[in-house]
C-alpha positions, -999 to +999 in steps of 0.1 A: -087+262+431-070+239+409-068+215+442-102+218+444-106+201+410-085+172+417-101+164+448-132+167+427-117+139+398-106+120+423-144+118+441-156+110+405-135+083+399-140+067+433-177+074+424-177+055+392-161+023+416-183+028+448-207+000+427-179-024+425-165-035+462-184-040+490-163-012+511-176+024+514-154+048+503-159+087+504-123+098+485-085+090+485-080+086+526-051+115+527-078+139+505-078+171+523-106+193+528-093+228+524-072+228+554-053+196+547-075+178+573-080+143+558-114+128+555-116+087+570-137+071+550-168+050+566-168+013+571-196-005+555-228-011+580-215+019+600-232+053+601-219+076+577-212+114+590-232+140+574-208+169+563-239+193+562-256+186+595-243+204+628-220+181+644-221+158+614-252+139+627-253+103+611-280+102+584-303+070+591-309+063+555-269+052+555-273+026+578-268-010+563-295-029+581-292-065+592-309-093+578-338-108+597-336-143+572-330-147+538-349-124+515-369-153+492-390-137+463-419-165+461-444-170+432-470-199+425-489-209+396-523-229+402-547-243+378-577-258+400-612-274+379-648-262+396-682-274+387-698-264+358-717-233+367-695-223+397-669-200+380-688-164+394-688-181+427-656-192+433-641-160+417-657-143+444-647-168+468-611-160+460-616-123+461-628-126+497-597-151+505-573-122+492-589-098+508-590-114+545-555-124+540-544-086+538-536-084+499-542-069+470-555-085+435-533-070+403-557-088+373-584-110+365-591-129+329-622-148+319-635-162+288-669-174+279-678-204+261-698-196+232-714-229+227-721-229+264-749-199+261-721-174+268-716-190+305-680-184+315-659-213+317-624-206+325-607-176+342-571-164+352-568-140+388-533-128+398-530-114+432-501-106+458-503-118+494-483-112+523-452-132+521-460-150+557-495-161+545-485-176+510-485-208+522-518-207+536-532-189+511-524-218+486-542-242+510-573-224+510-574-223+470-568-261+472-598-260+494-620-246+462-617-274+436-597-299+420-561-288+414-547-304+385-513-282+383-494-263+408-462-246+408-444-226+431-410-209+430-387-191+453-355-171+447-331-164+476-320-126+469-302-119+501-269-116+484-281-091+460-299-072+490-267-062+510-252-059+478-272-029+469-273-019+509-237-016+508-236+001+473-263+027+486-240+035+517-207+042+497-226+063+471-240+086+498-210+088+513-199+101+480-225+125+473-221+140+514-181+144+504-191+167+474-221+186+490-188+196+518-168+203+485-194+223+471-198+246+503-161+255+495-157+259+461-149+297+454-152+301+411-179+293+389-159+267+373-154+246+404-194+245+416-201+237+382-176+204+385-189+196+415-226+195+407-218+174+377-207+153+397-229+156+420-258+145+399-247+116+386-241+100+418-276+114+428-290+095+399-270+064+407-283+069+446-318+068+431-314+035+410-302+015+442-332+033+457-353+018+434-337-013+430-339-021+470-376-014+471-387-036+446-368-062+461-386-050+499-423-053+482-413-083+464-401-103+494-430-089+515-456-103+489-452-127+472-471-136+432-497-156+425-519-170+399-549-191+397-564-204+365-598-219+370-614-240+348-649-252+347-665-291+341-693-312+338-712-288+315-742-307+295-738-333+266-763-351+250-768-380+261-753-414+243-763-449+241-740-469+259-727-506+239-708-526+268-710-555+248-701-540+215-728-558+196-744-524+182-704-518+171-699-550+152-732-548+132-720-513+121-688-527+109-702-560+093-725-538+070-701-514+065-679-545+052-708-557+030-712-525+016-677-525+005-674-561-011-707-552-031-690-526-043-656-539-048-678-566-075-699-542-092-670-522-098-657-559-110-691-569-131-686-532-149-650-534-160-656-578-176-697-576-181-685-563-219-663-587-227-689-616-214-715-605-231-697-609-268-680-641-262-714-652-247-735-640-283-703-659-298-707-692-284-746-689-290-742-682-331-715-711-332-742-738-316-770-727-336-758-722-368-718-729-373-692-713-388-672-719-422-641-742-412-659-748-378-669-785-377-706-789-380-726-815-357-733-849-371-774-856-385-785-885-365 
């Protein structure tokens, strides 16, 4: 029993490493399975022996698979101008284009203009499109209007993609070792360690799990995103000035304006002051002042 248990740490502890290396491990190589027989432990890529299948049948789910290419997560961002009016239309237009080319649309977001009469004017659509038609899916939207912005993006994630493949294969490895553990513990205390332990690599089995398909779908489809914007809607309509005649007429009476007012603004500050030394000059001409000199009689 108390063997049991440390073969049981020992799984742990090469559990809580199986994420680290690259090479699948199932336990210490001399750990001994009841009757002392050790237990190899799988290469990486290989198939890894079942403990609870007859004949220990290799489980297919353990089997790294090779590459076909790199795995390349792409994603492009478009922003293409349509005709005024046309917005409806060429949203359906892409719709259709999505839909021939085998994918799926995951949003749509369209404003209206409301000095436009509520007619929509610009629009966002994201959609997802088979990886081997992104390319000429983004020549078809070209196809639709001006495109005033595009960019695309790919990340190369075939390192992280074995990395995870090769984690996968050591933790079920793991989890096989203690399901053959389990089948000969004898006391409640020993199942009880080995189904602790059990779970949590069953949870970490699940993450890769998880982490693997959402790399598969994202490298399968890839992203994109189309922001349409309409132009040419109605103005009113302008006189045009080639010469600039109409321009310089505006601005010579505008200058006018402003040097009349610069004087009256002048006139009403001095006019005071003018108008009493003007009375003063008058009085000393007509009638004189004592000490002033007085004109001569003829």
């Amino acid at each position: 029993m108390k063997r049991l248990i440390v073969i049981v740490a020992i799984l742990a502890a090469a559990a809580a490493c199986g994420g680290v290396g690259t090479t699948a491990t199932t336990s210490s190589e001399h750990a001994s399975f009841g009757g002392g027989l050790a237990a190899p432990a799988p290469a990486v890529g290989a198939p890894v022996k079942d403990a609870t299948q007859p004949g220990g049948a290799p489980t297919q789910s353990s089997v790294v698979p090779n590459l076909q290419g790199p795995q390349v997560i792409r994603q492009a961002q478009l922003s293409i101008t349509v005709s005024a009016g046309s917005f409806d239309s060429k949203l359906a237009d892409v719709q259709a284009l999505v839909e021939r080319q085998g994918g799926f649309i995951s949003g749509t977001d369209a404003q209206a203009d409301p000095g436009a009469n509520g007619q929509i004017r610009t629009g966002v659509i994201s959609f997802m499109v088979p990886a081997a038609k992104f390319n000429d899916t983004l020549i078809q939207l070209g196809a639709m209007g001006k495109v005033v912005g595009n960019h695309a993006t790919g990340s190369d994630v075939s390192a992280q993609y074995v990395d995870l493949q090769a984690r996968l294969v050591n933790e079920e490895a793991q989890r096989d070792a203690m399901l053959a553990l389990l089948q000969r513990a004898q006391s409640v205390q020993d199942i009880i360690a080995v189904q602790n332990q059990l779970g949590q690599i069953t949870g970490q089995i699940e993450q890769l799990k998880g982490q693997i398909l959402y790399i598969d779908h994202n490298t399968a489809y890839s992203a994109v995103t189309v922001n349409f914007m309409e132009v040419g809607a109605p103005v009113q309509a302008t006189s045009q000035d080639n010469w600039g005649f109409a321009s310089a007429l505006s601005d010579a009476a505008h200058n006018f304006v402003t040097t009349l007012n610069y004087i009256v603004t002048g006139l009403g500050a001095i006019g005071p002051i003018v108008v009493v030394l003007g009375l003063g000059y008058l009085l000393w001409r007509r009638r004189g002042f004592p000490g002033w000199p007085t004109q001569r009689q003829a």
